[in-house]
Phi, psi and omega in degrees: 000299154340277194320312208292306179305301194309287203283002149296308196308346194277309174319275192314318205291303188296305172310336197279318171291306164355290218290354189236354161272162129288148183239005198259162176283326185278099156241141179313313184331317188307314173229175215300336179183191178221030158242161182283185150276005189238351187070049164260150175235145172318136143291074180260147186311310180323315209272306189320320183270354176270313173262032136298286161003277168320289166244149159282184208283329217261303173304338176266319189293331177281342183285319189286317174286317164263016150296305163329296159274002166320275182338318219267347168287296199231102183246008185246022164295055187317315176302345180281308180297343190280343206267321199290301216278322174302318187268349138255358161313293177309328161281003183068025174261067202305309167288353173300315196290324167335268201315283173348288199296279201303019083350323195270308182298335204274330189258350179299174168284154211284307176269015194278199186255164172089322172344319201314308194278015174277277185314329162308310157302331177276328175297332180262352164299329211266007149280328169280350182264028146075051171232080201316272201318313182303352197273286183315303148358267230277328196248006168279336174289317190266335185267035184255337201274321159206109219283341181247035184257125207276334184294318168288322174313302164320288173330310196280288163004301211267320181319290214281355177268313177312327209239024163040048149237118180254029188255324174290318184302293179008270185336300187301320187283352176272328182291324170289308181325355211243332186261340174220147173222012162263342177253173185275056231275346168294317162292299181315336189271290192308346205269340190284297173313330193282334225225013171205004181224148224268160194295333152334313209252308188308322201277319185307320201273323166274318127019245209311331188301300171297358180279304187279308183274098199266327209236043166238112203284323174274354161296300179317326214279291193300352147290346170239003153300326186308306183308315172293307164282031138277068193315322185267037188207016186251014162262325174292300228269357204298326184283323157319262172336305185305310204289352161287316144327293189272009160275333178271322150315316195277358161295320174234103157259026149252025166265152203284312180320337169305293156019279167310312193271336189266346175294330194257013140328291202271355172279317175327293154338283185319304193304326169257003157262003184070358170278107212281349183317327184257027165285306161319313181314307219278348170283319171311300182319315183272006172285328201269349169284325170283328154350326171239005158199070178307132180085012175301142191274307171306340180281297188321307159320303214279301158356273163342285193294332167298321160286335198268335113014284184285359183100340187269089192277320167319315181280357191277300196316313207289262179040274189276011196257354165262317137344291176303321203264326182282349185129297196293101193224039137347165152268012159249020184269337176307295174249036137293313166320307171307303237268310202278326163321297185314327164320281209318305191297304211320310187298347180271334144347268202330292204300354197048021184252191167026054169299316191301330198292325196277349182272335172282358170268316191274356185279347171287328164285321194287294218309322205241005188199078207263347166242055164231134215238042157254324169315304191293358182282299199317312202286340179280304199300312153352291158270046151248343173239018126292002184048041179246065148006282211262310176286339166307322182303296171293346182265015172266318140339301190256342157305318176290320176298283180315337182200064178302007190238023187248133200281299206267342153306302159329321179270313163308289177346307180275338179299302197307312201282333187299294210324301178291333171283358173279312226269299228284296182323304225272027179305000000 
């Protein structure tokens, strides 16, 4: 039950971040747009799921068939291949897009401009298709050609954490930090690395990051976010992780996340050791980032999610309603709120008081999370044991159809179905 708590509380901490990140390391964001000046265009990850969105797989595909002849028309057309190439990138066709860019390449001009972002682009076709060295070829060409261009950098990046020399990525993450300093590339890597690298290696890999950046306060802080997320190693390795906390206040001691990050630290904590003390730790922490940014919206998310932990689902509720009210509406702070609503009813369950108060809290969770069906099992156990039977029976019905392998749903169930054929007999 423990491991099941870390890893929502792990769940909620990476959405929240996310939700205020880029998460791919190749992101546009990183530069001023993602055409050249010469108008050829980047291939970036980020872009793939919006004009997924947008069109179906089917509408690219019909786009590709007239690109096609477009080609079979006019084949001395380099914009027809930037176009074909662009447009199996994006269709997940990488070697069609392969073949495309090096078309593209072979008819731009020798001397044109921009060559660079051709190469760039042929470097990340040839990381998805897992063709390291050659990937390293094609982006050692463009960052030859210009030597500050942040999308190959970003690309080589990604070469040296795939082929695991991380003395080398290091490096690389030192330059970008060095060539844009508005976005955060320790965070983008770390957030990219939890969700494609195993944590042993994330940790190996911030190492060496603060080893090449000594005095970049957010290299430090996610090297000990890393460490906080070994969960079952975060009591031997802790005293590590705190002085890297404090290498990162003492470099920045207004950042709020350090802040944020060392409370969901001491929440960890709490969940695996079962000590409720460091529930107290980790709320002092976020007391003292408001203090020093009253009214932050991410201490409040963070708060929130932390009271709600501690059991004080009112003050958890005010949090995140505030959080929401301040701007921040994501779709996972909506459902953390549902989560905490669902808490809330589930303990006027338990207590069996003030039901009606508890059936009004939990439709407010069904409002925002309207097919999850450990909420609606709540909302049956409620009215069952308000003995109203029969509407208990149908929200039990679909609670179960949502999650037929949960032990105690499964059981309300048979508690919900005995109950109403007792009442339906004694008719």
């Amino acid at each position: 039950m423990v491991i099941v708590k870390l890893l929502r509380a792990l769940l909620i901490i990476f959405v929240f971040l996310a939700a205020f990140f880029p998460v791919y390391i190749n992101i546009s964001a990183f530069a001023k747009g993602t055409v050249s000046p010469d108008g050829i265009q980047r291939f970036t990850p980020d872009r793939n799921d919006l004009i997924l969105e947008e069109y179906t797989h089917q509408d690219i595909l019909n786009l590709i068939e007239e690109i096609e002849e477009a080609i079979e028309n006019d084949s001395t057309d380099r914009s027809h291949y930037e176009m074909l190439a662009m447009t199996c990138y994006y269709a997940g066709l990488y070697y069609k897009a392969l073949v495309a860019t090096k078309k593209q390449l072979e008819l731009h001009p020798k001397k044109g401009t921009d060559v660079e972002v051709i190469y760039s682009n042929l470097g990340l076709m040839y990381l998805n298709l897992d063709k390291l060295e050659e990937a390293k070829k094609a982006l050692n060409k463009s960052l030859k050609l210009n030597p500050e261009d942040i999308f190959s950098h970003q690309h080589l990046l990604q070469y040296h954490i795939m082929k695991k020399q991380y003395k080398k990525a290091a490096l690389e993450m030192k330059i970008l930090s060095e060539l844009n300093t508005e976005l955060d590339v320790y965070h983008n890597v770390y957030i990219f690395a939890t969700y494609s690298m195993e944590n042993n290696e994330l940790i190996e890999l911030l190492k060496e990051a603060v080893k090449a950046n000594p005095n970049h306060p957010v290299a430090h802080r996610k090297l000990a976010a890393a460490i906080r997320d070994d969960i079952r190693n975060i009591e031997e390795n802790w005293s590590f992780m705190m002085e890297e906390f404090r290498k990162a206040l003492e470099l920045d001691p207004k950042d709020i996340y350090t802040y944020i990050t060392i409370a969901n630290a001491y929440l960890f904590r709490a969940l695996i050791t079962k000590n409720k003390k460091y529930y107290d730790y980790s709320l002092k922490w976020l007391n003292k980032g408001s203090k020093m940014a009253p009214g932050h919206t991410d201490l409040a998310y963070a708060k929130g999610n932390l009271l709600h932990y501690m059991e004080q689902y009112d003050q958890a509720i005010e949090n995140i309603k505030y959080a929401i009210n301040k701007g921040k509406n994501d779709d996972s702070i909506y459902e953390v709120l549902a989560d905490i609503y669902n808490s809330k009813a589930y303990s006027l369950y338990e207590s069996g008081e003030r039901l009606e108060e508890g059936l009004e809290i939990i439709n407010n969770a069904i409002f925002i999370k309207p097919n999850d069906g450990i909420i609606l099992s709540t909302k049956a156990e409620i009215l069952y044991k308000m003995k109203r039977y029969e509407e208990a029976y149908e929200y039990i019905k679909k609670g179960i159809k949502l999650e037929p392998n949960r032990p105690e749903i499964i059981q309300d169930f048979k508690n919900i179905k005995k109950a109403l054929k007792e009442t339906m007999r004694l008719r």
